[in-house]
MARKOL-662183 format. One record per atom (N, C-alpha, C, O, CB): x, y, z. Coordinates in steps of 0.02 Angstrom, whole numbers, plus 50000, padded with zeros to 5 digits. Glycine has a CB too. Example, Ala and Ser with C-alpha at 12.3 -4.5 7.8 and 13.67 -1.06 7.14 Angstrom:
BEGIN
506604971650390 506154977550390 506604983550390 507124983450423 505654977650452 506424988850354 506844994750357 506455000250394 506705005750402 507044997050286 
//
This chain:
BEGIN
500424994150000 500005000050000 500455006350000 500845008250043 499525000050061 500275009349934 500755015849961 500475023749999 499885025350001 501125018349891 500865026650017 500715029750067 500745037950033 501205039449995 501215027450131 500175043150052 500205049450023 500185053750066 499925053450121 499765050849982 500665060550026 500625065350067 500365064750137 500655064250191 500315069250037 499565064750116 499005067750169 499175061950232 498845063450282 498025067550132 499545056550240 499735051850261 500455053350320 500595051750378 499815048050199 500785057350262 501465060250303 501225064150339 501365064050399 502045063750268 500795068950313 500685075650361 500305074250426 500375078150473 500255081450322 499875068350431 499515065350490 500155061850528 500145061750590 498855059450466 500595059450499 501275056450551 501735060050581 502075058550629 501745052350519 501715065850543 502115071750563 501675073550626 502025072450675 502195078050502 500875076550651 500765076850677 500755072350735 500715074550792 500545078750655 500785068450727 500865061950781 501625063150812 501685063050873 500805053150735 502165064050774 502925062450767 503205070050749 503635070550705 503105056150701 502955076250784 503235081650785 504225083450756 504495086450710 503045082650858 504435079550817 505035079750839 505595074850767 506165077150763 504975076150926 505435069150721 505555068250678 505425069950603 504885069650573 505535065150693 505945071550583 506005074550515 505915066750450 506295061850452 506935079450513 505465067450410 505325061050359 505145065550310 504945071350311 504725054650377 505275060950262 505165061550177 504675055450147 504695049650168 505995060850133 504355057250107 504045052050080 504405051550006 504525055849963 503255053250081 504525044150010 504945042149916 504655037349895 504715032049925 505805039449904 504255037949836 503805031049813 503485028949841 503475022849831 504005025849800 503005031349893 502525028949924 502645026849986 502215024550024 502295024849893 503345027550002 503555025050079 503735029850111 503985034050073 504105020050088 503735032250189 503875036250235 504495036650252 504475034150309 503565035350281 504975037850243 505755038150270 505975044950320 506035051050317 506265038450196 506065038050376 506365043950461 506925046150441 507275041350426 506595039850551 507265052050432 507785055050422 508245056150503 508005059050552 507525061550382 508975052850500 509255053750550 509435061250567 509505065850527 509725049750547 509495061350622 510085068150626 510595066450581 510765060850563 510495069650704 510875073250559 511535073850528 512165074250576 512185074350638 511505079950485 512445074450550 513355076750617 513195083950632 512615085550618 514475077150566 513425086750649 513695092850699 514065097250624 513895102650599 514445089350781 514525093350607 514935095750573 514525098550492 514455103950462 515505090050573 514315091250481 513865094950409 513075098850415 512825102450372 513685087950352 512815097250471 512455102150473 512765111550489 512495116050457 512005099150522 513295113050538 513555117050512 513655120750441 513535126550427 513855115550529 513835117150414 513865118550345 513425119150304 513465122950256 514135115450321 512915114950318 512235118550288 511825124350318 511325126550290 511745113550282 512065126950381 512005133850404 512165137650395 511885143150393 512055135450438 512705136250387 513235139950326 513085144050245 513105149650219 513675133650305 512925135450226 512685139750141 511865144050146 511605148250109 512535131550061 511635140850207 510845144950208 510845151750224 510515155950192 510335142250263 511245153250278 511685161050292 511915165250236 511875171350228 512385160050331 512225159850189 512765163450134 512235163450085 512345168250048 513555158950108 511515159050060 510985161950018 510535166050034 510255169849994 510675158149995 510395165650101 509855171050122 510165178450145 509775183250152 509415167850188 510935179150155 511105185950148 511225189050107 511365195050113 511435187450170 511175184350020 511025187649949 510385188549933 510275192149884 511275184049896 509755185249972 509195183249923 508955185349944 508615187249896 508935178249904 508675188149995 508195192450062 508225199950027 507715202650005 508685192550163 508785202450026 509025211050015 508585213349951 508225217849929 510015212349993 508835207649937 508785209849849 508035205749835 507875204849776 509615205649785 507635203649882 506985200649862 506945195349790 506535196649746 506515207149851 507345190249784 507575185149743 507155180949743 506955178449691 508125182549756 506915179049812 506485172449836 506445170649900 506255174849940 506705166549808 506615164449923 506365161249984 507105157749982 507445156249932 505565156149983 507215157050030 507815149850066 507555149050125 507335153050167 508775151550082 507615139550123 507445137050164 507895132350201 508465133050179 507005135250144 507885127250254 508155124450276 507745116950298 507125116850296 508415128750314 508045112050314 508135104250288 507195103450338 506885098250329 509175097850333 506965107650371 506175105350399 505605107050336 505035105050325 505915110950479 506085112050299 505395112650225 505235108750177 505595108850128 505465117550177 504625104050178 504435098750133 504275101250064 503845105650055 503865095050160 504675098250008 504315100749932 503775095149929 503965089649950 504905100549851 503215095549908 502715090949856 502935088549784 502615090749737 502075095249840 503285085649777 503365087349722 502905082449667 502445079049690 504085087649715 503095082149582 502735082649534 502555073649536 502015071049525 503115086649467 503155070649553 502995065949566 502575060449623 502505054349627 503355065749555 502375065549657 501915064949720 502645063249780 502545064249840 501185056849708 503125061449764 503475063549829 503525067649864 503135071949845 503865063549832 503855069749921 503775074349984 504655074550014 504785071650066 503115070150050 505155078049979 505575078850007 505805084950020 505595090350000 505865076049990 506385083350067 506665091450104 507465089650102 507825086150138 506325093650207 507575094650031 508335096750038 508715100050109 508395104250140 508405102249984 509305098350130 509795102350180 509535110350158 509275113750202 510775100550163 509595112850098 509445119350078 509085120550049 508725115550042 509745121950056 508795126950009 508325126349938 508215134249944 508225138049992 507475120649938 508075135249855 507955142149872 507465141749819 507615136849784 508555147949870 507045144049802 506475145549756 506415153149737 506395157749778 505815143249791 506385153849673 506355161649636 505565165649654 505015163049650 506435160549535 505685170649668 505115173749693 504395173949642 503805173249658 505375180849710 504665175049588 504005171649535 503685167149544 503095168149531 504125169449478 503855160649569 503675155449590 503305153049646 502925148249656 504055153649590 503515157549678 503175157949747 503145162949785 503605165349819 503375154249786 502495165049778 502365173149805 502375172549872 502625177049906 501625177049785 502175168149894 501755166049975 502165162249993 502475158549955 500995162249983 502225162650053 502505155750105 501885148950105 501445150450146 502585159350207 501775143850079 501295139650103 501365136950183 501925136950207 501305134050057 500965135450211 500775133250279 501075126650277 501515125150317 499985133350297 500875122550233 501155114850231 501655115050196 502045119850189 500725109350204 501695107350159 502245108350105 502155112250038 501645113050006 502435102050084 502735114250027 502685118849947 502575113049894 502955108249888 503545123949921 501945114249853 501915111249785 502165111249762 501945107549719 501685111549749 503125114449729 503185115349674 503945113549686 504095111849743 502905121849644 504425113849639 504975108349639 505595115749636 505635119649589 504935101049553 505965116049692 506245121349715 506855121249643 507095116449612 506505120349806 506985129349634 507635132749575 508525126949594 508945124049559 507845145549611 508385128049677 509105126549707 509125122349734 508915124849787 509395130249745 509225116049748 509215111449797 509945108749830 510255104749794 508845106049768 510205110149882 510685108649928 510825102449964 510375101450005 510605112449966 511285097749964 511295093449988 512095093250030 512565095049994 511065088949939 512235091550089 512835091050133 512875085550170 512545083650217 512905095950176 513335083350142 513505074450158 513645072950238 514205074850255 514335071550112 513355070750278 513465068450324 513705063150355 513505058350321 513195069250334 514055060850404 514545054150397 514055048950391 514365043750376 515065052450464 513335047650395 512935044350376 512665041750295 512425036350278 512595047050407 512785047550256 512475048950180 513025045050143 513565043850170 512405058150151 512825042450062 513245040850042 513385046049968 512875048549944 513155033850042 513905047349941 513965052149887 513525051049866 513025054549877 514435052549843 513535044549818 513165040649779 512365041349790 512045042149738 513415033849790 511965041249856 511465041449879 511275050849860 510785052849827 511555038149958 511685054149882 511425059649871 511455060949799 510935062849771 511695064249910 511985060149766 511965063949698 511175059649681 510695063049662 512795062249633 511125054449686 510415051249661 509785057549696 509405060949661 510295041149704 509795057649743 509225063249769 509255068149717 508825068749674 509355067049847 509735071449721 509985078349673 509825076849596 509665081749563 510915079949680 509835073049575 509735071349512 508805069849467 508545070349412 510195064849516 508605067349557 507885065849536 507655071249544 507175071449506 507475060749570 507685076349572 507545085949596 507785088749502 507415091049459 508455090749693 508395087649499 508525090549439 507965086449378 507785090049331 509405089549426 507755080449380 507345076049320 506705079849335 506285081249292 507265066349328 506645081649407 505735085749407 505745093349382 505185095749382 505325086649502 506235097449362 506365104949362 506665107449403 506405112949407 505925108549362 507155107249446 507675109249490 508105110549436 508285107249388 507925104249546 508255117149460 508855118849372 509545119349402 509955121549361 508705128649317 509825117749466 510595116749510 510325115849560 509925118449600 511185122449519 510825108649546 511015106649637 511595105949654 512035104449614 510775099849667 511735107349734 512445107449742 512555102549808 512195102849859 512735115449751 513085098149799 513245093349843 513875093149872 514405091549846 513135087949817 513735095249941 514455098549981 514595092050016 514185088250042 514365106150046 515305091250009 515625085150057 516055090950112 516385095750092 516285078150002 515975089350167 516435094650216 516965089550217 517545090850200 516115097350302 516775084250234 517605078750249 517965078550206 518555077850225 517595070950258 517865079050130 518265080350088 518595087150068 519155088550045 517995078150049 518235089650080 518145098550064 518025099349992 518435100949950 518895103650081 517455098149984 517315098749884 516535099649885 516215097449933 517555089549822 516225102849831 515805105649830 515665104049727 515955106549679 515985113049872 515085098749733 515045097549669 514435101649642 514035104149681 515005090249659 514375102249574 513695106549550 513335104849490 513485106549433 513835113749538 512765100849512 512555097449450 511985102449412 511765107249444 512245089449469 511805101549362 511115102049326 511055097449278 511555094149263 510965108649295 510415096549243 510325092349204 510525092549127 510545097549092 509785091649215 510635087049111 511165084849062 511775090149032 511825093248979 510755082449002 512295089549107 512855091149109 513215087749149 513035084549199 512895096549117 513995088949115 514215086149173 514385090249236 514595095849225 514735082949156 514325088449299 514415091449356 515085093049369 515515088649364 514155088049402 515215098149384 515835102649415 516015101749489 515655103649535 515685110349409 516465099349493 516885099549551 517325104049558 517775105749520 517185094749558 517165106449618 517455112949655 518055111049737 517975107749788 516585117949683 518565115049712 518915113549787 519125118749838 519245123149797 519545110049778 519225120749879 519615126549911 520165129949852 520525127949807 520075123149982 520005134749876 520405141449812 519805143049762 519865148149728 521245137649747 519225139149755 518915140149694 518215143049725 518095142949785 518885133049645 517725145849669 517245152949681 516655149149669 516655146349615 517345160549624 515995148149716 515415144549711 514955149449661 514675153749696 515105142949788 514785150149592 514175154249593 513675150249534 513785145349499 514385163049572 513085154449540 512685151649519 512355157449475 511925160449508 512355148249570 512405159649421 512345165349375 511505164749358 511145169749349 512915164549302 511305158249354 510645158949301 510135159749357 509555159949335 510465151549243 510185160249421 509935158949488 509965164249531 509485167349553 510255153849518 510655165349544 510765171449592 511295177049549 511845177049578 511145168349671 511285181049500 511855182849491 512115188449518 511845193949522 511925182949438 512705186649538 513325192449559 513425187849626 513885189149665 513055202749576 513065183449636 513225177549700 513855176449702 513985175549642 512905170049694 514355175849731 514985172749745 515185169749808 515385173249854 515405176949734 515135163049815 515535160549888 516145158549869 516225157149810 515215154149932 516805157849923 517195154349906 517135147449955 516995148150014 517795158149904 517265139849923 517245136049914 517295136350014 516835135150052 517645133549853 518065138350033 518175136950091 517965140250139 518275139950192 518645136450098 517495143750134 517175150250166 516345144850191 515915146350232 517055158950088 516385140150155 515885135850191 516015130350242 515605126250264 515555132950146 516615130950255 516715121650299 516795127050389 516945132950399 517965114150259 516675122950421 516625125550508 517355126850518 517825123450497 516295118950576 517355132650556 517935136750584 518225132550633 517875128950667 517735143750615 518815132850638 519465130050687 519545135150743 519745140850730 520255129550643 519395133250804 519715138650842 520235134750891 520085130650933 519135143350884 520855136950877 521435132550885 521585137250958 522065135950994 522105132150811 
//
């Protein structure tokens, strides 16, 4: 039996305190992440919402915002940003519509492989870049659809022109600070 939306959102109420996705009809409990890569996705949400807010671009969100998406799944990127055309309103529940940006940050749990697959099915529904940060490695890959994805390392400049332009991060300006 597979399981919808209206299904998650009654478990969510039951199950406040856990974060789930629905994929193909099944409910999936999402662990905590590390310390370390969620950092880092505080990080890039800081570093999109202090470009995207000013300048009224859109929305960024963080890993509790459920998309609906086209395929009747229900997932929630680490990040996401959606173009303000798209979404005038904040929805109350999950957003219908299949976010511009989708963010993903590998946690010692995740596998590359596992995420670029997430990132890829976001990019097959209309997600036009996704970006998949490894902190343990320090690399920062950037896919869209039918291309090949760019790998990025320390020394090198994150942007996203067709999305945010004049955006610039540098690569190492996202991994958690050392205080020695």
């Amino acid at each position: 039996m597979a399981l919808t939306v209206k299904d998650l959102e009654v478990l969510q109420q039951h199950c406040p305190d856990y974060r789930m996705e629905l994929v193909n009809g099944e409910i999936i409990v999402m662990s905590p992440s590390g310390y370390e890569s969620d950092e880092v996705a505080a990080e890039m949400i800081r570093q999109l919402g202090n470009w995207v807010r000013p300048r009224k671009l859109g929305r960024v969100t963080a890993s509790s915002a459920g998309f609906t998406l086209p395929n009747s799944d229900t997932r929630a990127p680490d990040a996401s940003f959606v173009q303000a055309e798209r979404l005038r309103r904040s929805p109350q529940k999950f957003a219908e519509i299949t976010p511009d940006l989708t963010v993903e940050v590998k946690s010692p749990s995740d596998s590359v492989s596992g995420l670029r697959k997430k990132i890829d099915e976001f990019l097959n529904l209309g997600t036009r870049v996704g970006l998949l940060i490894n902190p343990e490695k320090e690399w920062v890959e950037i896919r869209r659809s039918n291309q090949e994805a760019i790998v990025l390392h320390n020394g090198d400049i994150i942007t996203i022109p067709e999305l945010l332009p004049g955006w610039e991060v540098k690569v190492e300006d996202l991994w958690s600070p050392k205080f020695d």
